[in-house]
C-alpha positions as CSV (number, residue, x, y, z in Angstrom):
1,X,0.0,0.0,0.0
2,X,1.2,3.1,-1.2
3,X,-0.5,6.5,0.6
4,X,-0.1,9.7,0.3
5,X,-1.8,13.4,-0.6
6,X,-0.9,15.1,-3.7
7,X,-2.3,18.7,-2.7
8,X,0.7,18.3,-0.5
9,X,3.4,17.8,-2.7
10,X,5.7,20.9,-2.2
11,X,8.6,19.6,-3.9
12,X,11.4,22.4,-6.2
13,X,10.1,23.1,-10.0
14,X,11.2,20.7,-12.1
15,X,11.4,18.0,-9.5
16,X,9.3,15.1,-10.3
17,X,6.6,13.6,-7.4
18,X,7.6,10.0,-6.7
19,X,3.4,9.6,-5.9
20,X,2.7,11.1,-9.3
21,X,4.6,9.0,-10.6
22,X,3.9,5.7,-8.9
23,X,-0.1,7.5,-10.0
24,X,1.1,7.0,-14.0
25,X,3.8,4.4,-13.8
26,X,1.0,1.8,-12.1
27,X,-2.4,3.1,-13.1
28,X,-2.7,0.3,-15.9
29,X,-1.1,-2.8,-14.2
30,X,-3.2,-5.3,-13.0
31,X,-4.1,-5.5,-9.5
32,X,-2.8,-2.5,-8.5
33,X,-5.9,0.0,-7.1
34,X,-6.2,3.6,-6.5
35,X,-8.5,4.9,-4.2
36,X,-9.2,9.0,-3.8
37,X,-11.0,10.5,-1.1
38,X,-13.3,13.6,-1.3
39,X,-12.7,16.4,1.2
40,X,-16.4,15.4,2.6
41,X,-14.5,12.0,3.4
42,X,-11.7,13.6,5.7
43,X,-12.5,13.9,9.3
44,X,-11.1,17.6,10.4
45,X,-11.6,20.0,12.6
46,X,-14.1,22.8,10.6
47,X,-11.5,25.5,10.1
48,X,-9.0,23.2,8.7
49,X,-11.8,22.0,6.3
50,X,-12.9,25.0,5.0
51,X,-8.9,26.0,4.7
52,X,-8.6,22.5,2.7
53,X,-11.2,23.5,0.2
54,X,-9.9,27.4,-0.3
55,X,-6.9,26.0,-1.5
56,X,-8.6,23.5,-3.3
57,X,-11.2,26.5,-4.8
58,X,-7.7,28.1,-5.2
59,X,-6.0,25.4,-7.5
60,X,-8.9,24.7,-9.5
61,X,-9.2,28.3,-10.2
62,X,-5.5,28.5,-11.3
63,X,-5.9,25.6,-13.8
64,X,-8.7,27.2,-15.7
65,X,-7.0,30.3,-16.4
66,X,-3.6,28.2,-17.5
């Protein structure tokens, strides 16, 4: 089992994400799963839910506009 949260991945430009790419190296072999949770699915205190979903507001904007 391989875990881990990619809105977390604060890694130098240009540096490649060992759980994005686990994501597209594995995504088509067989028997190997992936399994995303919804912020509605993480159990937080309310303030660091609603700070979860501005960022994620946040991102979502920034990828329409690129």
């Amino acid at each position: 089992m391989v875990t881990g949260d990619p809105s977390q991945i604060d890694l130098r430009r240009h540096v490649k994400s060992g759980l994005k790419e686990a994501v597209e190296l594995l995504q088509d072999v067989e028997g190997v799963r992936f399994v995303a949770f919804a912020p509605k699915d993480i159990v937080r205190l309310p303030v660091v839910q609603r700070i979860i979903e501005a960022y994620q507001s946040g991102r979502n904007l920034k990828n329409e506009t690129q």
